[in-house]
C-alpha positions as semicolon CSV with decimal commas, in nm:
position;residue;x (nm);y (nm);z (nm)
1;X;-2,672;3,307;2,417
2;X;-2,252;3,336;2,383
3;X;-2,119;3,451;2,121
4;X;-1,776;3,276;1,998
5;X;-1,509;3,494;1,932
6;X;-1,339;3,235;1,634
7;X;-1,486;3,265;1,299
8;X;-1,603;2,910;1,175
9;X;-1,423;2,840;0,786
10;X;-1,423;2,531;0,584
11;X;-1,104;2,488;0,367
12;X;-1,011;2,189;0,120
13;X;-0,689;1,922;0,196
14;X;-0,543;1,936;-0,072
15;X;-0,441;1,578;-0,019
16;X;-0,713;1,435;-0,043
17;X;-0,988;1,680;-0,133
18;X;-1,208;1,673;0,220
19;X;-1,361;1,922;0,350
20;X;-1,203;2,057;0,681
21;X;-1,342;2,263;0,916
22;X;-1,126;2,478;1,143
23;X;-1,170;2,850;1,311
24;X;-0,932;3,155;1,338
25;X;-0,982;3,405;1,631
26;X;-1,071;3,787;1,513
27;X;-0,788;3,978;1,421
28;X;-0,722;4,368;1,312
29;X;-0,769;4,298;0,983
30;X;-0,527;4,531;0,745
31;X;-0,462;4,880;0,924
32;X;-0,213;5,110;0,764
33;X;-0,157;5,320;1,037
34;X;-0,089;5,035;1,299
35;X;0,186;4,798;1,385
36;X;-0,065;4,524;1,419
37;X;-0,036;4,406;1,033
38;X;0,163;4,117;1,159
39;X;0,021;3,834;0,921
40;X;-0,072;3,524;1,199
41;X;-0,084;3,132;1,148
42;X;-0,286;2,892;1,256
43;X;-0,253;2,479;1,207
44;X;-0,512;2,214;1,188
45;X;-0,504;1,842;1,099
46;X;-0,734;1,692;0,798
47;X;-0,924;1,481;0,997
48;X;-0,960;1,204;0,677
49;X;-0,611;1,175;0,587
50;X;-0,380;1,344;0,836
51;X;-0,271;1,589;0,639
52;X;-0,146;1,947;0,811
53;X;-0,295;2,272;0,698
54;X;-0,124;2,584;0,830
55;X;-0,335;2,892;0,774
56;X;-0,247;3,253;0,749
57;X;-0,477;3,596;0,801
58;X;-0,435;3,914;0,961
């Protein structure tokens, strides 16, 4: 069995309220001593309305 190296999440549009289901890859998470704090995006599409959802994490 594979393992996927995205993290499955389910956000809200706030357009219209659905429920949208997108995935963000593994980062570093928050490490003070590191230059890899760089905060990343991601976009998606709500799939009901259209609506664009950008996300952020680290």
């Amino acid at each position: 069995m594979s393992k996927s190296n995205r993290g499955a999440m389910d956000i809200g549009c706030p357009a219209c309220d659905a429920t949208v289901n997108t995935s963000v890859p593994p980062g570093p998470g928050i490490v003070e001593e590191s230059d890899s704090n760089r905060l990343r995006g991601s976009e998606t599409v709500c799939r009901s309305c259209g609506h664009e959802l950008e996300l952020y994490y680290y």
